[in-house]
N, CA, C and O of each residue as an XYZ file, in Angstrom:
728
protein
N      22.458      2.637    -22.492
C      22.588      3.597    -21.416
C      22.842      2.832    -20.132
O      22.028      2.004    -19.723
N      23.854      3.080    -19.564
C      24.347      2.336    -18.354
C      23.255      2.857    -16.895
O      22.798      4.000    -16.903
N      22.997      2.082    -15.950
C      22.358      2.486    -15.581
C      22.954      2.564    -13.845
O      23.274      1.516    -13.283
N      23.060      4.089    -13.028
C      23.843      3.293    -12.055
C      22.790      2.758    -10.480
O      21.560      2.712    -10.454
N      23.562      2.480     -9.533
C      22.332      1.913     -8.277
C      21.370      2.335     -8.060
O      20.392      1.590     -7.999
N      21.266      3.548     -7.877
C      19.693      4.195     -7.780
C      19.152      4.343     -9.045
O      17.923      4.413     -9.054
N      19.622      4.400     -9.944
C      18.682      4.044    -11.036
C      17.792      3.113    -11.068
O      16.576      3.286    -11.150
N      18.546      1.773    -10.983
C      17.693      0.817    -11.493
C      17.224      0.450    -10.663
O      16.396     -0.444    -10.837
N      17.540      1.023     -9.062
C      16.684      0.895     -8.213
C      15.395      1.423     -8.006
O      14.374      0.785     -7.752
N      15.529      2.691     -8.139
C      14.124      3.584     -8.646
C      13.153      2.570     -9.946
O      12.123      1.898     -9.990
N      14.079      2.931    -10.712
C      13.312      2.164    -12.122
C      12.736      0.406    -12.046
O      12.100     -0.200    -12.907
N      13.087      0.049    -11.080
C      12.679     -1.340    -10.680
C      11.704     -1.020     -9.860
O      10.666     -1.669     -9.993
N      11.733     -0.295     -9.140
C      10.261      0.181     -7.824
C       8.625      0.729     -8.933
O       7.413      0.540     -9.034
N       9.808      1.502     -9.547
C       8.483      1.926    -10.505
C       8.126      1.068    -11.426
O       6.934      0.829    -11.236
N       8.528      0.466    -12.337
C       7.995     -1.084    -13.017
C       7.092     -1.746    -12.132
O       5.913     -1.993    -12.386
N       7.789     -2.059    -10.938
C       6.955     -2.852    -10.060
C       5.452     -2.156     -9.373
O       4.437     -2.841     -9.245
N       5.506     -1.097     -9.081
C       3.940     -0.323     -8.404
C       3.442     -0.367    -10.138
O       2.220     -0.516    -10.171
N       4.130     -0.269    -11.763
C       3.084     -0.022    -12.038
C       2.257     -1.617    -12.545
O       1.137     -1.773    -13.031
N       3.240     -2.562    -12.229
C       2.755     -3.665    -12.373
C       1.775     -4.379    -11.101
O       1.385     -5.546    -11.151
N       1.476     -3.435     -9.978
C       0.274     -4.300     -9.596
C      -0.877     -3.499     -9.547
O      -1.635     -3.246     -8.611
N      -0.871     -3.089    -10.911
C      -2.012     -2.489    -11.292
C      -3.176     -3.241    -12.594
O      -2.995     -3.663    -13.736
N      -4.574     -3.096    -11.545
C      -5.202     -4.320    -12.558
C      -5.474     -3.599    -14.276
O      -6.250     -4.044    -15.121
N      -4.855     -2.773    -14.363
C      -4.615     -1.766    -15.758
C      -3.640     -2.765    -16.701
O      -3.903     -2.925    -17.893
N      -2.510     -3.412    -16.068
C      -1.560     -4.090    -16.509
C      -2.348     -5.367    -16.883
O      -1.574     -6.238    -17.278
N      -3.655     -5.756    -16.883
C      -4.051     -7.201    -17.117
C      -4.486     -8.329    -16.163
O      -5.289     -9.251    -16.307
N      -3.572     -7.895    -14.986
C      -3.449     -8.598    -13.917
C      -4.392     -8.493    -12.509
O      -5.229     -7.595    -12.604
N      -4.414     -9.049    -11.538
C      -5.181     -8.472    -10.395
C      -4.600     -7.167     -9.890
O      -3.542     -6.772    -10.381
N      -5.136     -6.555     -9.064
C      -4.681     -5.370     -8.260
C      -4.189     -6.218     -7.287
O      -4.731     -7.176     -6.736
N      -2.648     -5.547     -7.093
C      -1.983     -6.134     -6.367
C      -1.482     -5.049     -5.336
O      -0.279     -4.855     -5.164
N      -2.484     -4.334     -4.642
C      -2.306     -2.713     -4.102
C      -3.547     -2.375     -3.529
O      -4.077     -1.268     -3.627
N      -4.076     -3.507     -2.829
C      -5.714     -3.206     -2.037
C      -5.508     -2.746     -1.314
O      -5.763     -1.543     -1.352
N      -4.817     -3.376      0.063
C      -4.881     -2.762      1.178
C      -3.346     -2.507      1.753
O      -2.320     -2.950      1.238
N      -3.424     -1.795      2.784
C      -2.238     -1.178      3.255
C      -0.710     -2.104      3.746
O       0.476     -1.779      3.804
N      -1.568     -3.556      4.081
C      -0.797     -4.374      3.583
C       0.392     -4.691      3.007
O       1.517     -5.031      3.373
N      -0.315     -4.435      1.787
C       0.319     -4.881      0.490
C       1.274     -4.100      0.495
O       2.462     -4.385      0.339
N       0.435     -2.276      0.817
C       1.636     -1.173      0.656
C       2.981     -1.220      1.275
O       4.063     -0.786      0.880
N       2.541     -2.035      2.641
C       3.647     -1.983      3.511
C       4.573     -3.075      2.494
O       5.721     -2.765      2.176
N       4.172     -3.906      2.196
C       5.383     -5.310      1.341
C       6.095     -4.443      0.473
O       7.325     -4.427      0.498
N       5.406     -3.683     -0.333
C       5.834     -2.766     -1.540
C       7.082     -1.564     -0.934
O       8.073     -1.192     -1.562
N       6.655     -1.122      0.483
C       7.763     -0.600      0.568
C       8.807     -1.282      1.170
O       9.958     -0.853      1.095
N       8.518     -2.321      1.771
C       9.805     -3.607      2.603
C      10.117     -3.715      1.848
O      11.276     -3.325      1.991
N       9.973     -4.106      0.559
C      10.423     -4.956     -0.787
C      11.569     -3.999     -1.442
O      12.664     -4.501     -1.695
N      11.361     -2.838     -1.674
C      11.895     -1.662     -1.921
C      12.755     -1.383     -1.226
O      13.765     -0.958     -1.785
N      12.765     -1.481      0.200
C      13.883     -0.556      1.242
C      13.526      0.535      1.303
O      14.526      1.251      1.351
N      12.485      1.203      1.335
C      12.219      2.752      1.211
C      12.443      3.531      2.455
O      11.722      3.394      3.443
N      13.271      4.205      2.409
C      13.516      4.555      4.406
C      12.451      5.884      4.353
O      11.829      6.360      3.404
N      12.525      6.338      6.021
C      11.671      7.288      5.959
C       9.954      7.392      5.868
O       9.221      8.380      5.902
N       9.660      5.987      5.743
C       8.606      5.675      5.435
C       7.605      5.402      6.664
O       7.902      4.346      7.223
N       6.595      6.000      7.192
C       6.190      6.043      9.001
C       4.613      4.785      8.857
O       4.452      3.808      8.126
N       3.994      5.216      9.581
C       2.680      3.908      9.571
C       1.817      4.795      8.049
O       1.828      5.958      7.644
N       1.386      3.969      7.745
C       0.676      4.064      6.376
C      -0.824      3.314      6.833
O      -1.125      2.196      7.251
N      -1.576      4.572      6.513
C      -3.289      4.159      6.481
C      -4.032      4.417      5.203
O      -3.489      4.336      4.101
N      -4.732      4.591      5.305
C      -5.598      4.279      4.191
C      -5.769      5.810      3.030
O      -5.948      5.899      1.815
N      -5.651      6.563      3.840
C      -5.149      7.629      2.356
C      -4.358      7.730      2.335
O      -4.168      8.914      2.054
N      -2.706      6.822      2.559
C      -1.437      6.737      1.928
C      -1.478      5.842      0.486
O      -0.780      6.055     -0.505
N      -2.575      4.697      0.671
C      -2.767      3.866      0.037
C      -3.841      4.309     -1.558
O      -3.695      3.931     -2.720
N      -4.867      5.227     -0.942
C      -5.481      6.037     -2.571
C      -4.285      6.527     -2.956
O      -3.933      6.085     -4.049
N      -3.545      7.273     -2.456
C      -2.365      8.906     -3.303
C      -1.885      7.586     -3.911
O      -2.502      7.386     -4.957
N      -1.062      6.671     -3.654
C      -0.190      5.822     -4.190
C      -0.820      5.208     -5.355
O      -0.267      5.250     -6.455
N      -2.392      4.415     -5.101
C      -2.846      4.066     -6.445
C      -2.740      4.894     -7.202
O      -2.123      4.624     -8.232
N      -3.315      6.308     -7.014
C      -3.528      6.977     -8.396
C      -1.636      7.564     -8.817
O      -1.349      8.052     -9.910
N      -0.565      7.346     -7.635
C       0.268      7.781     -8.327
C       1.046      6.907     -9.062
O       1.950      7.168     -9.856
N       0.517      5.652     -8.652
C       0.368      4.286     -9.728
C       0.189      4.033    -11.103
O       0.779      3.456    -12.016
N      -1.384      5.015    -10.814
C      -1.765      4.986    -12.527
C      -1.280      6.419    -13.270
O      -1.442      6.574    -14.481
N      -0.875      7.102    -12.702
C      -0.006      8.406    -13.369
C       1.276      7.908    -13.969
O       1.795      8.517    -14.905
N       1.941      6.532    -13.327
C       3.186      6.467    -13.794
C       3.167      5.398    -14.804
O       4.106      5.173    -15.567
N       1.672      4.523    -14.767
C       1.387      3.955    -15.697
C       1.102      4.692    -17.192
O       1.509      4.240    -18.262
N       0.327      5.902    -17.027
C       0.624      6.423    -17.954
C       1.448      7.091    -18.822
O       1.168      7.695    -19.857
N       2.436      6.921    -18.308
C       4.151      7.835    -18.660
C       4.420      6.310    -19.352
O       4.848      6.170    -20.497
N       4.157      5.432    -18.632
C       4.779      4.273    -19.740
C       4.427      3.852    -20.799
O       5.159      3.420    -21.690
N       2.566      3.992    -20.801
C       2.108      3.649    -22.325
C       1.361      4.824    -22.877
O       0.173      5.085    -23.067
N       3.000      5.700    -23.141
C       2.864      7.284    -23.438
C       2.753      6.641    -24.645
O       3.147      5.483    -24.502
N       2.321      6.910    -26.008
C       2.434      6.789    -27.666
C       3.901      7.520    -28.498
O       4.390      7.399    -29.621
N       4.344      8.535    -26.911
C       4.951      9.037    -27.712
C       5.808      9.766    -26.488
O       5.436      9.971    -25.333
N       7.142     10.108    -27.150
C       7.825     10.627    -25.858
C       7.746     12.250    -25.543
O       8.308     12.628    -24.515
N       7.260     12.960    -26.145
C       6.276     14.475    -26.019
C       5.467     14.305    -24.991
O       5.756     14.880    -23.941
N       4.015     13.298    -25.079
C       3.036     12.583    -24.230
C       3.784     12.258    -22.898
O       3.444     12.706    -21.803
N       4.780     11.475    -23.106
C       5.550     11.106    -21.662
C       6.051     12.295    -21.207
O       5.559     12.487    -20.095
N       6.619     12.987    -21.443
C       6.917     14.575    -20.757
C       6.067     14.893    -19.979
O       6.150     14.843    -18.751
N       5.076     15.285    -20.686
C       3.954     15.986    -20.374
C       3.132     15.684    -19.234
O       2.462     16.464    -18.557
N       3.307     14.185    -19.094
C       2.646     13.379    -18.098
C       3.354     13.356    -16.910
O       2.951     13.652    -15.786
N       4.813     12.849    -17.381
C       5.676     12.967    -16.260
C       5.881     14.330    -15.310
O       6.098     14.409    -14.101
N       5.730     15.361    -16.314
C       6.178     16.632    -15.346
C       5.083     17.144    -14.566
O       5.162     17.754    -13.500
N       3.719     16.726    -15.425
C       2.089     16.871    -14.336
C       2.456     16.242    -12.835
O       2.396     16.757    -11.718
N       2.923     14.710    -13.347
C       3.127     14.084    -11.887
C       4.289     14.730    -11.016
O       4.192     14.684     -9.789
N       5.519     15.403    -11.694
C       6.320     16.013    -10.609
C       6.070     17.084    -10.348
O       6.709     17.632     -9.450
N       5.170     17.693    -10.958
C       4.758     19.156    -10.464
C       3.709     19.223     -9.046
O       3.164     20.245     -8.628
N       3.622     18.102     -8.563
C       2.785     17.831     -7.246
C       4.028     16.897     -6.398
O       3.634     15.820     -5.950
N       5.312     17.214     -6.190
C       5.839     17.315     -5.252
C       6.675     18.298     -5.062
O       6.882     19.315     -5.723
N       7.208     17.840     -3.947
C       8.359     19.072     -3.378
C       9.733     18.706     -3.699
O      10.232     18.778     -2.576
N      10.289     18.504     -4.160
C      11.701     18.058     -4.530
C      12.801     18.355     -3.839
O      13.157     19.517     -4.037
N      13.467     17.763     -3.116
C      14.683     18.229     -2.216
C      15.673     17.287     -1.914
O      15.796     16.591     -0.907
N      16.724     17.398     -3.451
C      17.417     16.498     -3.696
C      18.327     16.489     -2.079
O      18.202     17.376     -1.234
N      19.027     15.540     -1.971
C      19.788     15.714     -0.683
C      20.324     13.875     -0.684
O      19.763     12.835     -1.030
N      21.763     14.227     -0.067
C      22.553     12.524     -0.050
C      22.836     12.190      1.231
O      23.012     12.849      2.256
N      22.845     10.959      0.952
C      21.785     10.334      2.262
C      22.734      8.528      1.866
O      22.909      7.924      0.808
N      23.127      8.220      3.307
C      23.992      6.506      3.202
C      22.771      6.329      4.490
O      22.601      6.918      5.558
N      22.069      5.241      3.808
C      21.327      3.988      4.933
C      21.069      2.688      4.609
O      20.841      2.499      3.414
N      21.035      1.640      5.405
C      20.634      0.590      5.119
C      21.799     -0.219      4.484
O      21.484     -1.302      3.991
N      22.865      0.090      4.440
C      23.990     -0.944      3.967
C      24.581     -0.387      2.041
O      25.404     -0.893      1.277
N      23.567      0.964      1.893
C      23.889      1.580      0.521
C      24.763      2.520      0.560
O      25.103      3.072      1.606
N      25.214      2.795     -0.584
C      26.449      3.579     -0.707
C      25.829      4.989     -0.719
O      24.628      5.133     -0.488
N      26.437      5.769     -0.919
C      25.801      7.524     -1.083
C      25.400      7.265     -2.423
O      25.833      6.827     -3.489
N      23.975      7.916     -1.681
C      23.363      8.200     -3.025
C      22.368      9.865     -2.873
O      22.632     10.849     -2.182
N      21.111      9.600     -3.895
C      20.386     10.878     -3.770
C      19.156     10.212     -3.477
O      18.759      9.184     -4.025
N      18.253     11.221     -2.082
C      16.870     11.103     -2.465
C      16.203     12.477     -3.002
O      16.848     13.520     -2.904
N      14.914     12.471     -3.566
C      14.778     13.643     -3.985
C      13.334     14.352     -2.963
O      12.892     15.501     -2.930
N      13.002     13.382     -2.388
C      11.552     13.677     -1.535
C      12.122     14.631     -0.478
O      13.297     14.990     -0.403
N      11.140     14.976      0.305
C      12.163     15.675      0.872
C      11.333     15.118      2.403
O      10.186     14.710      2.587
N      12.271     15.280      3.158
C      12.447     14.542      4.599
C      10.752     13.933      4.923
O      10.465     12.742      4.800
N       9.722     15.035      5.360
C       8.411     14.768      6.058
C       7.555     14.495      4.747
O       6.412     14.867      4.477
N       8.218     13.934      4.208
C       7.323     13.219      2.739
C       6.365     12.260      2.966
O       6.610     11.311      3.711
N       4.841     12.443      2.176
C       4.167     11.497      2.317
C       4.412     10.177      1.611
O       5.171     10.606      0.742
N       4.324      9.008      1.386
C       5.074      7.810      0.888
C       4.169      7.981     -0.979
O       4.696      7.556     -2.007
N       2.746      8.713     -0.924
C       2.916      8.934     -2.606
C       3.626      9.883     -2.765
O       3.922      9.810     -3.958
N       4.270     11.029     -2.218
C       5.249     12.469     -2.220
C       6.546     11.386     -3.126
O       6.998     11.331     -4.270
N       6.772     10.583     -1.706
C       8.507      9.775     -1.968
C       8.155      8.883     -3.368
O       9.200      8.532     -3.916
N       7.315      8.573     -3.856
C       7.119      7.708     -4.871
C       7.291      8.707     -6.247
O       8.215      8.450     -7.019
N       6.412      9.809     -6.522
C       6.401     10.752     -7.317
C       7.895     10.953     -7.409
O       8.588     10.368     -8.242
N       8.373     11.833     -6.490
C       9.941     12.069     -6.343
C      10.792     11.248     -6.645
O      11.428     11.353     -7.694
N      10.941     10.441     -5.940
C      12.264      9.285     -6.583
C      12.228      8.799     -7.774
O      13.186      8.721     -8.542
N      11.088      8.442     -7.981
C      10.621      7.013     -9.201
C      10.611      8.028    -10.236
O      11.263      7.898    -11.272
N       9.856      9.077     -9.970
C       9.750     10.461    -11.188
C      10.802     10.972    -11.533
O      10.825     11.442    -12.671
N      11.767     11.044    -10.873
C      13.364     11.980    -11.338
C      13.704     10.808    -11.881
O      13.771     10.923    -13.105
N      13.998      9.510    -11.429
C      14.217      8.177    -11.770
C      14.060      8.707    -13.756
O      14.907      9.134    -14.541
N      12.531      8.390    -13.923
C      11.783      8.441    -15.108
C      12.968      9.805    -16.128
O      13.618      9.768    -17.173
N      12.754     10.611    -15.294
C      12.952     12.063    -15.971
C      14.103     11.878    -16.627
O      14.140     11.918    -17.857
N      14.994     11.691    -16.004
C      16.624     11.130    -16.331
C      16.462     10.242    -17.455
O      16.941     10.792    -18.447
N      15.964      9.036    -17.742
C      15.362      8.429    -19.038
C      15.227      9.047    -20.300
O      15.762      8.801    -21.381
N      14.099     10.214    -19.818
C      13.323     10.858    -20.961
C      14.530     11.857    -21.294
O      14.581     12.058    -22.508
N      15.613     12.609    -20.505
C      16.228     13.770    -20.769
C      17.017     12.940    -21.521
O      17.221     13.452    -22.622
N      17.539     11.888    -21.392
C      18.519     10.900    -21.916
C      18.371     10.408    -23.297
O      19.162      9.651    -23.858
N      17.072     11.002    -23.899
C      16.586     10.552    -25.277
C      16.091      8.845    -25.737
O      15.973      8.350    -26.858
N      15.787      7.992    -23.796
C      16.113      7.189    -24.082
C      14.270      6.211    -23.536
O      13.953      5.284    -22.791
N      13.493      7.270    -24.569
C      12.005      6.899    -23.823
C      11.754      5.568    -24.461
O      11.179      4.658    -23.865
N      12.244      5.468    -25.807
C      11.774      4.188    -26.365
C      12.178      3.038    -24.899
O      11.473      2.044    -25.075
N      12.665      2.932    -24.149
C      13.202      1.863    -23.013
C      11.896      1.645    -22.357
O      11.445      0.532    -22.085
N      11.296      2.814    -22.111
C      10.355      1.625    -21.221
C       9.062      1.645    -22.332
O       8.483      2.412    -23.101
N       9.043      0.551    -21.960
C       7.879     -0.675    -22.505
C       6.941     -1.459    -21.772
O       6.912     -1.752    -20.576
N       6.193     -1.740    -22.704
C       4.814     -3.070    -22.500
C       5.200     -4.016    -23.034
O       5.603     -3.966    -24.196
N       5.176     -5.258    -22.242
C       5.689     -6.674    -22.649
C       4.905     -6.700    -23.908
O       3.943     -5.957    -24.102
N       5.372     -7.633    -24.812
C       4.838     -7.846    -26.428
C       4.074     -9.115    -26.358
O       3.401     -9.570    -27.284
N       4.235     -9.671    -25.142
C       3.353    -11.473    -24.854
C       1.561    -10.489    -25.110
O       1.274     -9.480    -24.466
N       0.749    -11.057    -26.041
C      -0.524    -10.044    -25.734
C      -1.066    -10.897    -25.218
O      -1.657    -11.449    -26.146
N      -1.382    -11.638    -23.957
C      -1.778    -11.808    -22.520
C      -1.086    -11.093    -21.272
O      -1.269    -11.233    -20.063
N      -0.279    -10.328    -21.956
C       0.439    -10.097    -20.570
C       0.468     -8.169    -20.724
O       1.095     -7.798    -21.716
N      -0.058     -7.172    -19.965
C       0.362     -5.985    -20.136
C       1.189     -5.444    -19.353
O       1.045     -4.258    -19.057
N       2.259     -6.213    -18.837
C       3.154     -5.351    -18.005
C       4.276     -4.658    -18.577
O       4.803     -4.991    -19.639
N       4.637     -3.685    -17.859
C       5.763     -2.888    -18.114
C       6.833     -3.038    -17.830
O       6.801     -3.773    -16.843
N       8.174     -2.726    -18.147
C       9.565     -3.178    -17.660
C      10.199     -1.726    -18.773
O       9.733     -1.161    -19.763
N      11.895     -1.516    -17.682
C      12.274     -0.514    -18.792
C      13.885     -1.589    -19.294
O      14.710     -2.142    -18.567
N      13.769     -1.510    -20.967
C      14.356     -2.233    -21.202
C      15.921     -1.778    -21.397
O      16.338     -1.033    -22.284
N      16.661     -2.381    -20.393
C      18.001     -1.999    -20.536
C      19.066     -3.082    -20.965
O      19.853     -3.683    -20.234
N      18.928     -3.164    -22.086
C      19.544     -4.342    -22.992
C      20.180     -2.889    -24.022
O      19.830     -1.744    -24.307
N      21.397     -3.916    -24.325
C      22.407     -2.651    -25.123
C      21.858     -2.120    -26.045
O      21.673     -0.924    -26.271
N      21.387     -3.647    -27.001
C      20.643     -2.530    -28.432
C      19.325     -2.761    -28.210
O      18.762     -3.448    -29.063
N      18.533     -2.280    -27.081
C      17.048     -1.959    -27.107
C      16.432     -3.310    -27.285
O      15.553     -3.229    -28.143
N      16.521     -4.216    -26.928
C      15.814     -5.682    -28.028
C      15.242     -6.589    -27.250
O      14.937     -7.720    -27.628
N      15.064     -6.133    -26.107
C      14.215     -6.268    -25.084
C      12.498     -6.518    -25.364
O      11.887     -5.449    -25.352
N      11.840     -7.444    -25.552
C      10.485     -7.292    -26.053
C       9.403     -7.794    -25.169
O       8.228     -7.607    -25.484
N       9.795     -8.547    -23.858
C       9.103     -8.976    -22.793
C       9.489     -8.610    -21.903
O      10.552     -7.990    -21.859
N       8.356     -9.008    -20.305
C       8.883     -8.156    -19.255
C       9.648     -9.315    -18.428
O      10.479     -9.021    -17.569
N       9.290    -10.748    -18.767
C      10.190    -11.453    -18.658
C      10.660    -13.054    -19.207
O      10.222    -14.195    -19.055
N      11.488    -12.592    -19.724
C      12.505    -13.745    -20.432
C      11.879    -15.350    -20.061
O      11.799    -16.341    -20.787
N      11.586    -15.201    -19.002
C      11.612    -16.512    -18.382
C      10.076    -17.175    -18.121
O       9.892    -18.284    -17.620
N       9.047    -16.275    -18.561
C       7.985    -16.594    -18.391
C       7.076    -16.324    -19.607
O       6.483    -17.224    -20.202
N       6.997    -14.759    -19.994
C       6.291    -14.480    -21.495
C       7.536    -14.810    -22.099
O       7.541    -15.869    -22.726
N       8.304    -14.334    -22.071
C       9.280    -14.594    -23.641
C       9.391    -16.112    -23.823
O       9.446    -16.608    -24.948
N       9.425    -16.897    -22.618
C       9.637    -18.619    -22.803
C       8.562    -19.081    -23.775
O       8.702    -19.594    -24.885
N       7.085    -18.678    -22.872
C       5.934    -18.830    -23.147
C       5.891    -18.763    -24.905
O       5.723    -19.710    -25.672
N       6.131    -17.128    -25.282
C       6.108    -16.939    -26.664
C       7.155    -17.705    -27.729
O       6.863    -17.454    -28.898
N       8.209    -18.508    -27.579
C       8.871    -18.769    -27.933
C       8.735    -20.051    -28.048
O       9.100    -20.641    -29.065
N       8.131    -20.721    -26.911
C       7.196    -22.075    -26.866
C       5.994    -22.246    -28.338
O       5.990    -23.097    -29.228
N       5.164    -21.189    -28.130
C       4.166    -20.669    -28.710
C       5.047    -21.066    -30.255
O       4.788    -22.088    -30.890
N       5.934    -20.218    -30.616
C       6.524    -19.527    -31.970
C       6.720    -21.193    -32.554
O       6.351    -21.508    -33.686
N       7.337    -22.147    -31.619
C       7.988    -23.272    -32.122
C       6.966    -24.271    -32.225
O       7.059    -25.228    -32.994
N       6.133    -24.097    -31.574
C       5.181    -25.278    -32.122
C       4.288    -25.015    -32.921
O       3.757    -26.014    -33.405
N       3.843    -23.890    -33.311
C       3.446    -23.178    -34.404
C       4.140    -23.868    -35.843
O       3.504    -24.573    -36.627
N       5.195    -23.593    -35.952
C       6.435    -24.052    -36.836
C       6.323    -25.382    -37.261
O       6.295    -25.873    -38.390
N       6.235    -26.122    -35.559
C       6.199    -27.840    -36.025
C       4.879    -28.079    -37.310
O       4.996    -28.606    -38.416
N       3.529    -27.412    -36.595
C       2.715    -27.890    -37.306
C       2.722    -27.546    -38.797
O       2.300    -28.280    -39.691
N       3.170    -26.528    -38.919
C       3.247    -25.888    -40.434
C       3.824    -26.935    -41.225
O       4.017    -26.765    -42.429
C-alpha cells in the first residue's frame, strides 16, 4: 500500500507518541510539557498555542488509546478502539498549505486542543489503514527487549522490527553467533 505525505506523516507522529510510552518497554518519554512541546516541533504540527499541563494528561492517555489500536489481537479489536478514540473529536476535514508543504488535509478542526489534533489526524491517519484491509501493518517490533511499534510499509509485509539498524542488527548479531557456537 503506497503511502502518500500525510500519511506517513501522520503515521510516523503516531508510531512516535506511541513510542514514548513507558508501555512500549522504555522510559516515558512524555513527562513534562517540555517534551510535549519537542513532540510537536519534531512533528511540525501548526496551530498548536502554549501547552500546560492538562494538554499534556489528554495527550498521554491519547497516547495509550493509540497504543492500544496497535497491540489490537485483532483487526475487529482495532476498529473498535480506534472509533472509541475518534468518537471524542470533532472532525473538520479542511486543506490547508503551511510550512513549506504541499496541499494537504487536516482533520482537527481550527480551535483544537493539541490531544483533539492528535486523535484527529493520527486517527483518520490509522482509519485509512484499517479501511484499507491493511491492519496486519502496524506492529510490535519482534526484538523481545524491545516493545515498540512501527507501521510496516515494506511491499510484502516483512517488516519484523521497528528498526533495521538497531533491533534487527542486534537480532541478527544475536541469530549469527548463536550459529557459530552450534
Amino acid at each position: 500500500m503506497p503511502f502518500g505525505h500525510d500519511m506517513v506523516h501522520s503515521l510516523a507522529a503516531a508510531v512516535d507518541l506511541v513510542n514514548t510510552s513507558p508501555a512500549t518497554g522504555g522510559p516515558d518519554r512524555l513527562v513534562d510539557t517540555q517534551q510535549l512541546g519537542d513532540f510537536v516541533e519534531r512533528h511540525q504540527m501548526s496551530g498548536v498555542g502554549e501547552l500546560g499541563a492538562t494538554d499534556l494528561s489528554e495527550v498521554r492517555a491519547v497516547r495509550e488509546a493509540f497504543h492500544k489500536v496497535f497491540t489490537a489481537p485483532d483487526q475487529a479489536t482495532a476498529v473498535i478502539r480506534l472509533n472509541t478514540l475518534l468518537s471524542g473529536t470533532r472532525i473538520t476535514p479542511r486543506l490547508t498549505e503551511h510550512d513549506g508543504h504541499p496541499l494537504h488535509i487536516h482533520y482537527f478542526a481550527p480551535d483544537a486542543s493539541i490531544s483533539e489534533h492528535l486523535s484527529a489526524d493520527l486517527g483518520v491517519a490509522l482509519a485509512h489503514v484499517l479501511a484499507e484491509g491493511e491492519w496486519e501493518r502496524l506492529r510490535t517490533c519482534s526484538a523481545p527487549d524491545c516493545g515498540n511499534v512501527f507501521v510496516d510499509e515494506s511491499r510484502n509485509r516483512s517488516r519484523v522490527y521497528c528498526d533495521s539498524r538497531t533491533c534487527g542488527n542486534r537480532m541478527h548479531v544475536a541469530a549469527y553467533r548463536a550459529r557459530r557456537r552450534a
